[in-house]
C-alpha positions as CSV (number, residue, x, y, z in Angstrom):
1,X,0.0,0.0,0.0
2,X,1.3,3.3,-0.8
3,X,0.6,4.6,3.2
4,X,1.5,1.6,4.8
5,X,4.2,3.7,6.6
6,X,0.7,5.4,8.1
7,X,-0.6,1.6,8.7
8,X,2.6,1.3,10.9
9,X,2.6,4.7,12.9
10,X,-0.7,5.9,13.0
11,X,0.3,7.9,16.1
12,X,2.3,10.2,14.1
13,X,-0.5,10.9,12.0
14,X,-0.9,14.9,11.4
15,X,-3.7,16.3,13.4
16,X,-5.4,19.3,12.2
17,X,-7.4,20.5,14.8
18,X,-4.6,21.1,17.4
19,X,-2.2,22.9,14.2
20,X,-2.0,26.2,15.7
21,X,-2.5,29.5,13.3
22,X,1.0,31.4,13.0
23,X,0.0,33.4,10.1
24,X,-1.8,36.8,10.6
25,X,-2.9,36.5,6.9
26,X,-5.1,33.3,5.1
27,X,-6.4,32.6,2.0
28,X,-10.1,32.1,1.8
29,X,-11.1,28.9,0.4
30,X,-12.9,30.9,-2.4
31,X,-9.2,32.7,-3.3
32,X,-9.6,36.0,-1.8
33,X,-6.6,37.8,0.2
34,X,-7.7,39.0,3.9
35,X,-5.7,40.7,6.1
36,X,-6.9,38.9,9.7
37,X,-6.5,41.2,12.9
38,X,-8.4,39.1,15.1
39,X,-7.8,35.2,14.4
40,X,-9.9,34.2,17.2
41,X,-13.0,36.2,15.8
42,X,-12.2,34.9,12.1
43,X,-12.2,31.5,13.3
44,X,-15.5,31.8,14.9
45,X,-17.1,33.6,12.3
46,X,-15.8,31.2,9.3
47,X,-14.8,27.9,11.4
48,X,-16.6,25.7,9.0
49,X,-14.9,26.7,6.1
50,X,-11.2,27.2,7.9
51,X,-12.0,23.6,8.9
52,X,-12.3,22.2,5.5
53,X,-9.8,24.5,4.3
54,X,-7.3,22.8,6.5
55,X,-8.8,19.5,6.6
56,X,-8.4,19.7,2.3
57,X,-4.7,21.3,3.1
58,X,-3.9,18.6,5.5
59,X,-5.7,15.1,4.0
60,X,-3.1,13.9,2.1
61,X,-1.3,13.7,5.1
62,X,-3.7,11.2,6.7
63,X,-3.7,7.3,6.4
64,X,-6.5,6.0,3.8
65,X,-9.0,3.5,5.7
66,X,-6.7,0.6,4.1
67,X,-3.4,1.7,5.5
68,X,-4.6,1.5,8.9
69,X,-5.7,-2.4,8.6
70,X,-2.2,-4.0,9.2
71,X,-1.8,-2.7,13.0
72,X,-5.2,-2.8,14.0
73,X,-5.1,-6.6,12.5
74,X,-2.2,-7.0,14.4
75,X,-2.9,-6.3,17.6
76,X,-6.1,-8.2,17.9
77,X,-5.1,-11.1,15.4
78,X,-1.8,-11.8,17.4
79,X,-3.6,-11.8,21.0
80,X,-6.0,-14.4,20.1
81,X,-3.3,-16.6,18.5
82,X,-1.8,-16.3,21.5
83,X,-4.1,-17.0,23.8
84,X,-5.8,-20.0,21.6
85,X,-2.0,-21.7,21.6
86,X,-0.8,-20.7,25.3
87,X,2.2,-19.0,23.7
88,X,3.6,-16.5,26.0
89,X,5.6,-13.6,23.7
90,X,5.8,-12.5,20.1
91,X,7.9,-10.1,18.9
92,X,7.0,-8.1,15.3
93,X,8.9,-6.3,13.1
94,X,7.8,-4.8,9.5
95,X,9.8,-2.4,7.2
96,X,9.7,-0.9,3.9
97,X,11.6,1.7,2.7
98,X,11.6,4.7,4.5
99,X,9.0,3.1,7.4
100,X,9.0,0.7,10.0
101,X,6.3,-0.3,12.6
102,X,8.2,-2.5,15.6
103,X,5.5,-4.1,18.9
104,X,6.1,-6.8,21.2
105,X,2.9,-9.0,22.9
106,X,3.1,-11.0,25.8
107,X,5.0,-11.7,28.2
108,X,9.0,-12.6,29.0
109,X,8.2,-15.6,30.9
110,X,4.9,-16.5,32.7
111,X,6.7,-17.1,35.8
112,X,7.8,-13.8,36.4
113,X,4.9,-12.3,34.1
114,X,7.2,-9.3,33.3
115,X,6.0,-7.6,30.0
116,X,7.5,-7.9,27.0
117,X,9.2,-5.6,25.1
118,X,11.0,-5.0,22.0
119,X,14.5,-4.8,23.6
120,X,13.7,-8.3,24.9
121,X,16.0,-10.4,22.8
122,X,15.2,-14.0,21.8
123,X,17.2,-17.3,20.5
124,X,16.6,-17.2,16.9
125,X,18.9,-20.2,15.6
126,X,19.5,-20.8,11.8
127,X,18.6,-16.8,11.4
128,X,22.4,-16.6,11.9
129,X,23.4,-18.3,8.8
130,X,22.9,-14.3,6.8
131,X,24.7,-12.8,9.4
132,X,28.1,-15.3,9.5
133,X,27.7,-15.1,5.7
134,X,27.7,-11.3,5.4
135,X,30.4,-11.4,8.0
136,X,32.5,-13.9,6.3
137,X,32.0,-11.9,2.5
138,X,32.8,-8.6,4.1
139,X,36.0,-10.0,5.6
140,X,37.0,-11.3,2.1
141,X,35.8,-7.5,0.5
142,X,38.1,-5.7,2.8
143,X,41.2,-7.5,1.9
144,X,40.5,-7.2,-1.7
145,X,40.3,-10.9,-2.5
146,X,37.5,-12.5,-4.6
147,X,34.2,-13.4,-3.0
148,X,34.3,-16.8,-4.4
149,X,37.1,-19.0,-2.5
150,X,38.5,-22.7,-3.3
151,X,38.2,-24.3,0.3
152,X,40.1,-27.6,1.4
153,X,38.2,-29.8,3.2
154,X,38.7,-33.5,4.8
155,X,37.7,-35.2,1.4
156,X,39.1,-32.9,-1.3
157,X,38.2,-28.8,-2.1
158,X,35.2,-27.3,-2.3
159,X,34.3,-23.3,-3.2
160,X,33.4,-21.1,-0.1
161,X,30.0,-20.4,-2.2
162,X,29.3,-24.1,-2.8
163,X,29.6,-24.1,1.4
164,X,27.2,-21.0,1.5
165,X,24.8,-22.7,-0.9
166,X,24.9,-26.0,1.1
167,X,25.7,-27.3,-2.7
168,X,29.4,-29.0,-1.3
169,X,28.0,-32.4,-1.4
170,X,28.4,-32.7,2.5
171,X,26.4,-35.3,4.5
172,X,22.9,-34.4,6.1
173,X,23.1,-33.4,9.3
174,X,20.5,-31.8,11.8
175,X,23.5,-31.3,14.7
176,X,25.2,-28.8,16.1
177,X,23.2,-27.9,19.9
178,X,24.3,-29.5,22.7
179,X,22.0,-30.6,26.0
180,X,22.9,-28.6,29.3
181,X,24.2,-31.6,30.9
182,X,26.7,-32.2,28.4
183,X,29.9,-31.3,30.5
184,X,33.0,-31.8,27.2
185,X,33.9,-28.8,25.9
186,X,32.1,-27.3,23.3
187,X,35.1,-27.2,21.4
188,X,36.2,-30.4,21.6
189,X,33.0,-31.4,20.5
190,X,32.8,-28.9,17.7
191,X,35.9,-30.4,16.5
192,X,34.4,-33.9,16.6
193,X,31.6,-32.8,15.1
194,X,33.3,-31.4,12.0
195,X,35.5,-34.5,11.6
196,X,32.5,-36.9,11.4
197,X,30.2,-34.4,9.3
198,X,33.0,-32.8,6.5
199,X,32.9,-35.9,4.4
200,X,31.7,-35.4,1.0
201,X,28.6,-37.7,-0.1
202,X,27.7,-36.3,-3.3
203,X,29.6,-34.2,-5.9
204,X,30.1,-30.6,-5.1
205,X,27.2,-28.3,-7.1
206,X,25.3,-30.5,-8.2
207,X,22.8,-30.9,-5.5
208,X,21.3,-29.2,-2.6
209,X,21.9,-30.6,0.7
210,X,21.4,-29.4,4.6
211,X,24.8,-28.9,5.6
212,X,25.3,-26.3,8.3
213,X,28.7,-27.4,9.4
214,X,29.6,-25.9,6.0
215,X,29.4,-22.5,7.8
216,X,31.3,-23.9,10.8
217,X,34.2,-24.6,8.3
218,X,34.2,-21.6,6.3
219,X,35.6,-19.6,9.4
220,X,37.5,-22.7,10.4
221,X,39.8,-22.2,7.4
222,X,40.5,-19.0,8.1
223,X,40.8,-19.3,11.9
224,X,38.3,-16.7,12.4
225,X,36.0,-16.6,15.4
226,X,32.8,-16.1,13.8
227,X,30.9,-14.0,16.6
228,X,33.4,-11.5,16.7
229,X,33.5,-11.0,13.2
230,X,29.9,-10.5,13.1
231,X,29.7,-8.2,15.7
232,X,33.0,-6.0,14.3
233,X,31.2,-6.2,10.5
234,X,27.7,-5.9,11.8
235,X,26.3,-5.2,15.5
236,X,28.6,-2.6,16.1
237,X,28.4,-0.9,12.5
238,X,24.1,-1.3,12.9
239,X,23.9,-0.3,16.3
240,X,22.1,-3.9,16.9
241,X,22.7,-3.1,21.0
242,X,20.1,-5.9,21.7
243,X,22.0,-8.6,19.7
244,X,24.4,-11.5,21.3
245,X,25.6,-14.4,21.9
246,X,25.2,-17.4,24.1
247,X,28.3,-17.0,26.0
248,X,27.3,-13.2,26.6
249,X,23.5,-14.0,27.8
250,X,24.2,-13.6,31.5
251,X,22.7,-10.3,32.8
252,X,20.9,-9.3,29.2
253,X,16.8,-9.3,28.6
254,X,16.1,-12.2,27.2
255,X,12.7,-14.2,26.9
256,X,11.9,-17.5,28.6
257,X,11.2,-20.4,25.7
258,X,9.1,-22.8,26.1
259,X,8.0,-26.1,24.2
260,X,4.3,-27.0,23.6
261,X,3.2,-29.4,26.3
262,X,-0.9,-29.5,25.9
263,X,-2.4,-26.4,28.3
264,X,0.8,-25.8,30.2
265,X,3.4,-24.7,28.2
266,X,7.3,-26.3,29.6
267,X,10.2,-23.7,30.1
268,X,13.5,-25.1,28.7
269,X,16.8,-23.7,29.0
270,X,19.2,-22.7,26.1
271,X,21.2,-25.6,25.1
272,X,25.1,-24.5,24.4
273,X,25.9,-24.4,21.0
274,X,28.1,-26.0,18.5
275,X,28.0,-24.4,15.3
276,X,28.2,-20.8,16.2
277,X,28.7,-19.6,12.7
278,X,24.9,-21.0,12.0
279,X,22.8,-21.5,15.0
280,X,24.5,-19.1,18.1
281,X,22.3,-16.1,17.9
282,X,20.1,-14.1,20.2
283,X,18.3,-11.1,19.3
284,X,15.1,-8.6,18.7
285,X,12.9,-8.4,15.7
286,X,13.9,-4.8,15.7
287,X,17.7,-5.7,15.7
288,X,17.0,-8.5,12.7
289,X,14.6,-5.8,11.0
290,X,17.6,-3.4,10.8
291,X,20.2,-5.9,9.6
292,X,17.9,-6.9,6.5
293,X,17.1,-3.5,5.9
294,X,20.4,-2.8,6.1
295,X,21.2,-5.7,3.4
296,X,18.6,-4.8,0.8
297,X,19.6,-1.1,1.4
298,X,23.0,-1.7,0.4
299,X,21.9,-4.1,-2.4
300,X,20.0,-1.2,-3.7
301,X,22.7,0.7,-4.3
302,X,25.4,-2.0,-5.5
303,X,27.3,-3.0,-3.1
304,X,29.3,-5.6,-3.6
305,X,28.2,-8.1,-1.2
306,X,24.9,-7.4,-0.6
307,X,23.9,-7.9,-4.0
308,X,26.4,-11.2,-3.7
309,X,23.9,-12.5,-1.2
310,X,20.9,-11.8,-3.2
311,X,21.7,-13.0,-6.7
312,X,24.1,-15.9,-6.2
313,X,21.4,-18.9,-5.9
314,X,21.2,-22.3,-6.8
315,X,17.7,-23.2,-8.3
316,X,16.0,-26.0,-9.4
317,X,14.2,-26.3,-13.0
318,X,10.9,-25.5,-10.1
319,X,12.5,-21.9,-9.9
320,X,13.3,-21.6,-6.2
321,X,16.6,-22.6,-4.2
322,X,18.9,-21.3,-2.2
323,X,21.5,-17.7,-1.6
324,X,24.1,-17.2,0.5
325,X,22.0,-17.9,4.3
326,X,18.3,-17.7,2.8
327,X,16.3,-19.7,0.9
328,X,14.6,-18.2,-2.2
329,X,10.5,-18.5,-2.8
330,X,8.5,-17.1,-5.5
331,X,5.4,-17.5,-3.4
332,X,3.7,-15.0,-5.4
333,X,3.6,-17.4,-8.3
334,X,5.8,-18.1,-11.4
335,X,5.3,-14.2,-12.5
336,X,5.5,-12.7,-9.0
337,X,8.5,-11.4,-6.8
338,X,11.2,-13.5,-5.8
339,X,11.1,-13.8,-2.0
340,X,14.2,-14.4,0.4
341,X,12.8,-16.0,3.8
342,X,14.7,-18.1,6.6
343,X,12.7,-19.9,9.3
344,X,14.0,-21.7,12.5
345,X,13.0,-23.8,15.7
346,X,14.8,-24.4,18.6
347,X,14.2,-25.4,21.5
348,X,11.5,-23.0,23.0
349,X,11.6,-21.1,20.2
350,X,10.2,-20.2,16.6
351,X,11.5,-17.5,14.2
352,X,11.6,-15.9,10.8
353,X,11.8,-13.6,8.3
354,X,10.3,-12.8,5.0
355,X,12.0,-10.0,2.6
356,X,12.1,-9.0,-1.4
357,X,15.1,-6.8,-2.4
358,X,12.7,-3.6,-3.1
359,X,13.2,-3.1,1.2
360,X,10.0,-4.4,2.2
361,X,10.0,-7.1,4.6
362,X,9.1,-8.7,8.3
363,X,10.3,-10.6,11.1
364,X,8.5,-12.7,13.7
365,X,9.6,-14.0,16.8
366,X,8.1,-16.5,19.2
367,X,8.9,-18.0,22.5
368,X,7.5,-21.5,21.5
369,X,8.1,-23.7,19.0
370,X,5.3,-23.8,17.0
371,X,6.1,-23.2,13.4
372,X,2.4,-23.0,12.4
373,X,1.3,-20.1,14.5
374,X,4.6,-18.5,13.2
375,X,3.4,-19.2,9.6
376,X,-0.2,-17.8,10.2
377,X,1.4,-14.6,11.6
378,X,3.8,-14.2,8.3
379,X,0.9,-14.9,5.7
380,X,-1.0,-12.2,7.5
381,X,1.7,-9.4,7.5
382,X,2.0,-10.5,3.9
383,X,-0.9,-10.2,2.7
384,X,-0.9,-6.0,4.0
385,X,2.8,-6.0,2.9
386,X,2.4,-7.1,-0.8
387,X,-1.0,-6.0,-1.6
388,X,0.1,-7.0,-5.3
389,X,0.1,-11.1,-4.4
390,X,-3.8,-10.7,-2.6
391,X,-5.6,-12.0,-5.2
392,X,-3.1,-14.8,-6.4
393,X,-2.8,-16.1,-2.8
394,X,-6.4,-15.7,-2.2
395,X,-7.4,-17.5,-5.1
396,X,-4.9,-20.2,-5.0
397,X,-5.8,-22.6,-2.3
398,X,-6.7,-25.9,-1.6
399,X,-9.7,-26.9,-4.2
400,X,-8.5,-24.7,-7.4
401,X,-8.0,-25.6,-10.7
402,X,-7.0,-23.4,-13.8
403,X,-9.4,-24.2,-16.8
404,X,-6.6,-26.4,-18.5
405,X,-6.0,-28.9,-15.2
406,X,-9.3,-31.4,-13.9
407,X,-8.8,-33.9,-10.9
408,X,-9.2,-36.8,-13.5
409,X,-5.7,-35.8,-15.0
410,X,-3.7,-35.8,-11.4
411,X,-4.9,-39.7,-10.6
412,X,-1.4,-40.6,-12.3
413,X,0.4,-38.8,-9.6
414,X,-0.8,-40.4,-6.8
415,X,1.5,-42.6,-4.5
416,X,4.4,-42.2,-2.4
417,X,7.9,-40.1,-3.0
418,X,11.1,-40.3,-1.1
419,X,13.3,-37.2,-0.9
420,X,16.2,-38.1,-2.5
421,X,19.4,-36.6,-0.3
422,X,17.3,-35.6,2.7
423,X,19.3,-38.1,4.3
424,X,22.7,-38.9,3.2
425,X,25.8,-41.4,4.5
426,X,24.9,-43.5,7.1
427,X,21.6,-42.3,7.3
428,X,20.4,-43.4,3.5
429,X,19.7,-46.6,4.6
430,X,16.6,-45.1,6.9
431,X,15.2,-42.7,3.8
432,X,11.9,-44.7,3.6
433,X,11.1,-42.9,6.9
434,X,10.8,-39.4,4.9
435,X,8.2,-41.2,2.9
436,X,5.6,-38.7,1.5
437,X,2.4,-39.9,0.5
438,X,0.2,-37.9,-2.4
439,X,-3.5,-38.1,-2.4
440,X,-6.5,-37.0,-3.9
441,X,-8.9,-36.2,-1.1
442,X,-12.2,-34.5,-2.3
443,X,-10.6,-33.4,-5.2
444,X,-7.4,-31.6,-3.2
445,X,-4.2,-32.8,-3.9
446,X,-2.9,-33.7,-0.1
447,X,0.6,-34.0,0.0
448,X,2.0,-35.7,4.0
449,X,3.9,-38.0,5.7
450,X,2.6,-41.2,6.4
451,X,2.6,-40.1,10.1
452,X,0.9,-37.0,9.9
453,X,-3.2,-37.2,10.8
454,X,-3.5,-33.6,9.7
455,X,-1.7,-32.4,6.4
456,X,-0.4,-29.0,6.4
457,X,0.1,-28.8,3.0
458,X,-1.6,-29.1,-0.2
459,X,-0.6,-28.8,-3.4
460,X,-2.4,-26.4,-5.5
461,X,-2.4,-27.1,-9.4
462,X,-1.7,-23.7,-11.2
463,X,-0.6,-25.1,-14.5
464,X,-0.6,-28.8,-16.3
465,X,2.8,-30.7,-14.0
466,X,3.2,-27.0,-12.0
467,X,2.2,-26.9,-8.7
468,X,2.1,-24.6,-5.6
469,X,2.7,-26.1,-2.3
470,X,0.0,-24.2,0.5
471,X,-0.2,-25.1,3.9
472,X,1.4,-23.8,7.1
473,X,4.7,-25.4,7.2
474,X,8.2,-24.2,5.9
475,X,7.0,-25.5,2.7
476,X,4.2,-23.1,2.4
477,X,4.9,-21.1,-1.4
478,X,7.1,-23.8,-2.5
479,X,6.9,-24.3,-6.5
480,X,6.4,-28.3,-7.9
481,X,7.1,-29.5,-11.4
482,X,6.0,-33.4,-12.3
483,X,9.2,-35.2,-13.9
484,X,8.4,-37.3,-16.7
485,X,10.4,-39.9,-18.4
486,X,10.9,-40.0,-21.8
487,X,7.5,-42.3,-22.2
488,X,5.5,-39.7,-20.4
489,X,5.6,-41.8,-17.2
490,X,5.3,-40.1,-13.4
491,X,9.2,-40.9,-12.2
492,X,8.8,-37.9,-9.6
493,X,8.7,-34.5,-8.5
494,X,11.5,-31.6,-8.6
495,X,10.6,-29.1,-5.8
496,X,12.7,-25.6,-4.8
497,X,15.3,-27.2,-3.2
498,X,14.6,-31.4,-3.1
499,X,13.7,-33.5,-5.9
500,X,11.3,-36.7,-5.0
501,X,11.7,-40.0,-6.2
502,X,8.8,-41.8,-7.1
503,X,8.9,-45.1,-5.4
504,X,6.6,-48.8,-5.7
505,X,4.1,-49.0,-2.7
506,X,5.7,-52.7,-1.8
507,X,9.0,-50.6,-0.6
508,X,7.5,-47.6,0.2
509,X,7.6,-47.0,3.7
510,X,3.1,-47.5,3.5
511,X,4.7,-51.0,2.2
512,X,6.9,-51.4,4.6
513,X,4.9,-50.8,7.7
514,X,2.0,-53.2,6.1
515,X,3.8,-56.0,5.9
516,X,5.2,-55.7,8.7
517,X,2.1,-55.7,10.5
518,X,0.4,-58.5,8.3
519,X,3.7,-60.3,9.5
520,X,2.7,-59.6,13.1
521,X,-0.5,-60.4,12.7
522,X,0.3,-63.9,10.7
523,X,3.2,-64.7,13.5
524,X,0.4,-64.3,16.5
525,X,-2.2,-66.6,14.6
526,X,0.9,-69.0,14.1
527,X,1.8,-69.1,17.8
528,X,-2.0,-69.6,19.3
529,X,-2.3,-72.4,16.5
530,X,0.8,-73.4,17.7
531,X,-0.4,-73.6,21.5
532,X,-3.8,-75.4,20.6
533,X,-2.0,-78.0,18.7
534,X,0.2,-78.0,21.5
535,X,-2.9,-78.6,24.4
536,X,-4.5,-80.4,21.9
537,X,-1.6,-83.3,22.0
């Protein structure tokens, strides 16, 4: 909207009737010059056309009707999230260029029941990866060598973008906290950590795979400590007072998390962590808000490593991938924007961020992990934010179908996929688990795990083999192609970042666990024949 910045402060909106008169001359709404020697008698006499004088000098200034929805939305739509998931604290930041509109809700911790604030910091884990990557890029920028670095690792050498990308072929791994009763040095276990995860599994840039001890590395080879680099090429140079790190918690404002646990909500404590460069980081909206603005700001206006971040990406043939700490999203459609976005859970918490490179963008903070809520909270802001994607995202949902797709032509698709590097190494063996299943159910394409009761996510046809994943879960604005072999045949699907491997029901894990339980259930019937023949003889 072209007022949101009204939408966001609509306390700083101009108010006519307390604008004092300085002048001892005014022009008459009809154009006539009068020379006023008593204001007060002027006023009285001709109030109701001064009024509308002003008011037409002054309306411009004021928010249209539509500007004012995001706040107001806000603070009611928040509260009763809140309250209808017990979630103690959320933290809100939104920006565009020029305006910003920052409010906390909630809480610090229910124990204490101390308000929250928006100095309040919180753990935001994997929302580090942009920072240690700007770090690392600037360091490189100021000693005049080239962005793009060969890297040795364990198995061979790598680039330092590949590492950024998580394109080095490195195993899968979802490590790098460690409990509070661990008592071994976190860097002895970092080390260990980094010896068992560096291994390459697939060739580098070829393939997308989780790999956050990539990050780790990165500062590794140059024996750089990664949260003083950050802070020297960021938090001090943005002012981000209300940013730190683990080891520098003690004494700072920071909220209570707390993991879902049915109506009473259970505090946790901050594990230490192992991979600094990627999951050590604890701040404010506000602080994150300024760093992204920050980022787009100086993308806007070439520098160098900014616009590195933004337009070195892997993609897929879907169109979405991965930059240098954020994952890229046309959620708007094939035509829309391109959207940068990072989400995170840890423990007791939930965070993310949503931005385009035009400076508009949003960050949301919980203290509970419950992605959902955190996904509800985004698509609203969005909505207010990108008034251009409202009738693309309110038309495509579950149940739609552009005139060239019908439900008869997706019964092909149906059956189960397995992400193909999801899990890599050691792990492959246990892929089946990942298992998705796709389904028609009344005509919408339901795309889950063969756990889930409840699907989060749909996909929503929006061309002949091009889908649109919706649903609130980190996949939520996720493109989908069908790929075809050279028959025409369904051999799987290519997503933003995974491709899916069509797989035969028999070893599916559906398969899998039906057999298993037919075995069960044919090895009990075995043993009580067993017993009666026994008894019987």
């Amino acid at each position: 909207m072209a007022f949101l910045s009204h939408c966001l402060f609509p306390e700083n909106s101009a108010n006519p009737g307390k604008r004092k008169l300085e002048s001892k001359r005014s022009f008459s709404p009809f154009g006539g010059l009068y020379f006023l020697r008593n204001t007060k008698a002027f006023l009285s006499r001709y109030r109701v056309l001064t009024g509308l004088f002003i008011g037409f000098i002054f309306f411009p200034l004021l928010p249209p009707p539509q500007a004012r929805d995001l706040t107001d939305t806000l603070r009611s739509y928040i509260p009763s999230l809140m309250e209808d998931q017990n979630i103690q604290g959320v933290q809100v930041f939104v920006f565009r260029p020029g305006r910003t509109y920052a409010e906390s809700f909630g809480v610090v911790s229910s124990e204490s029941g101390e308000k929250l604030t928006n100095d309040t910091a919180f753990a935001a884990g994997a929302l580090r990866a942009p920072l240690s990557a700007y770090a690392f890029l600037s360091y490189l920028q100021s000693r005049n060598v080239a962005l793009d670095q060969d890297i040795s690792i364990p198995s061979g050498q790598v680039t330092s973008e590949q590492l950024l990308l998580m394109t080095a072929g490195l195993q899968s791994t979802h490590e790098g906290l460690l409990s509070p009763g661990v008592q071994e040095s976190v860097e002895k276990i970092r080390s260990e950590l980094l010896k068992e995860t560096m291994e390459q599994t697939l060739p580098a840039g070829k393939h997308y795979v989780y790999a956050p001890q990539g990050y780790e590395w990165l500062f590794r080879s140059r024996e750089l400590n990664p949260n003083e680099l950050v802070r020297n090429e960021i938090l001090n140079p943005a002012n981000m007072e209300n940013t730190f790190f683990y080891d520098e918690k003690e004494g700072r404002k920071l909220a209570q998390g707390y993991e879902p646990r049915g109506k009473t909500p259970a505090p946790i404590d901050l594990p230490r962590v192992a991979f600094n460069s990627y999951l050590d980081l604890l701040t404010t909206a506000q602080d994150y808000g300024t760093f992204l603005q920050k980022l787009t700001g100086e993308a806007r206006s070439g520098g160098e490593v900014a616009r590195y971040m933004l337009d070195r990406r892997w993609q897929t043939s879907a169109s979405g991938g991965r930059s240098p700490g954020f994952y890229y999203h046309r959620l708007c459609g094939p035509s829309g924007p391109g959207f940068y976005r990072i989400l995170s859970q840890y423990p007791g918490f939930a965070s993310g961020a949503i931005f385009t490179d035009d400076g508009r963008g949003a960050v949301v903070l919980l203290n509970a992990r419950q992605q959902i809520t955190l996904q509800k909270i985004l698509d609203r802001i969005m909505l207010d934010l990108y008034p251009e994607c409202r009738e693309f995202l309110d038309k495509v949902q579950p149940g739609y179908y552009p005139d060239n797709v019908t439900p008869a032509m997706l019964e092909e698709l149906t059956g189960y996929y397995r992400p193909r590097y999801l899990l890599t190494g050691s792990a492959d063996v246990f892929r089946f688990l990942a298992d998705t299943h796709l389904d028609l159910e009344d005509n919408r394409v339901r795309f889950s795990g063969f756990f889930e009761t409840e699907p989060s996510i749909h996909l929503v046809p929006l061309a002949p083999d091009l889908f649109m994943a919706r649903g609130k879960a980190g996949m939520d604005g996720w493109m989908v192609r069908v790929v075809r072999d050279s028959d025409g045949d369904v051999t799987g699907l290519q997503t933003d970042l995974m491709p899916y491997d069509k797989v035969n029901v028999m070893f599916s894990i559906g398969g899998i666990v039906g057999f298993s339980v037919l075995g069960l259930v044919m090895l009990a019937i075995g043993m009580v024949w067993f017993f009666v023949r026994r008894r019987e003889s």
